[in-house]
N, C-alpha and C positions, 0 to 999 in steps of 0.2 A: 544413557546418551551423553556423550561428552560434547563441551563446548568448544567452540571455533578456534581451532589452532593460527590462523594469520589474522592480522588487523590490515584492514585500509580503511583511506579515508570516507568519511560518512559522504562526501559529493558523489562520490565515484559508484555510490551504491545505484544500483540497476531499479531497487525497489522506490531507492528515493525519489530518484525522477519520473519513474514511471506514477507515483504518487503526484507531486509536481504537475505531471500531465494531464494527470486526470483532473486535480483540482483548477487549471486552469479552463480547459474546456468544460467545466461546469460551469464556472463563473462565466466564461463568454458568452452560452446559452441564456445564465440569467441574466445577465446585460443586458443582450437584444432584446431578450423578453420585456425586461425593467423601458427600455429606451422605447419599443412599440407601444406598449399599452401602460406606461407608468408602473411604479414602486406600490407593490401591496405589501402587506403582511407577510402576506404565504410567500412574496419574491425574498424577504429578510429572513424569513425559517428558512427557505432552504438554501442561501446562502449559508447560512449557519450550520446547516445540516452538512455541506459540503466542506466548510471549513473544519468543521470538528471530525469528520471524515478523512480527511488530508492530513488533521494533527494525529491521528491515531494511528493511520498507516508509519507516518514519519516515527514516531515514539513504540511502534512496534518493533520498525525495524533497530535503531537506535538499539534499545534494549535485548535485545534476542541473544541468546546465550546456547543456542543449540539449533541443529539441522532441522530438516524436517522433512518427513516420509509422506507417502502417499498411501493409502486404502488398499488391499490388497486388491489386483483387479480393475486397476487405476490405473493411467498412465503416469511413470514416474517411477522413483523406490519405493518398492515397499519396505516397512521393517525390516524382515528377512535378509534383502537383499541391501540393503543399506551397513545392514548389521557386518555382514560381509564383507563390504567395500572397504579395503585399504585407504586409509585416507591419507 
């Protein structure tokens, strides 16, 4: 499997935001949570859970050096059909 022939910029990635997105609508959820019934523990893990959540998706896409397929029987490319693909 070869790596990604074009560069753009990391803002521009679809994965990043959509990462972005998610991590803030977690964090809102545990806000309201935090602001109704006060700051526990468990509200601090799983902000943390989220946060490191959000760094991992960003640092995946960041680093990614190759496409990626889908399960034969999947919706998407398979291997096969990937393999194929002119790119």
């Amino acid at each position: 499997m070869g790596g990604f022939s074009r560069q753009k910029n990391f803002l521009s990635s679809v994965t990043f935001w959509g990462a972005v997105l998610a991590f803030l609508e977690s964090l809102k959820m545990l806000v309201l949570e935090a602001i109704a019934n006060g700051m526990t523990t468990e509200l601090y893990f799983d902000i943390a859970i989220a946060f490191v959540g959000f760094i991992m998706s960003v640092y995946g896409r960041y680093s990614a050096d190759s496409k990626v397929y889908t399960p034969k029987g999947y919706p998407g490319r398979d291997k096969k059909r990937y393999s194929e693909q002119i790119l």
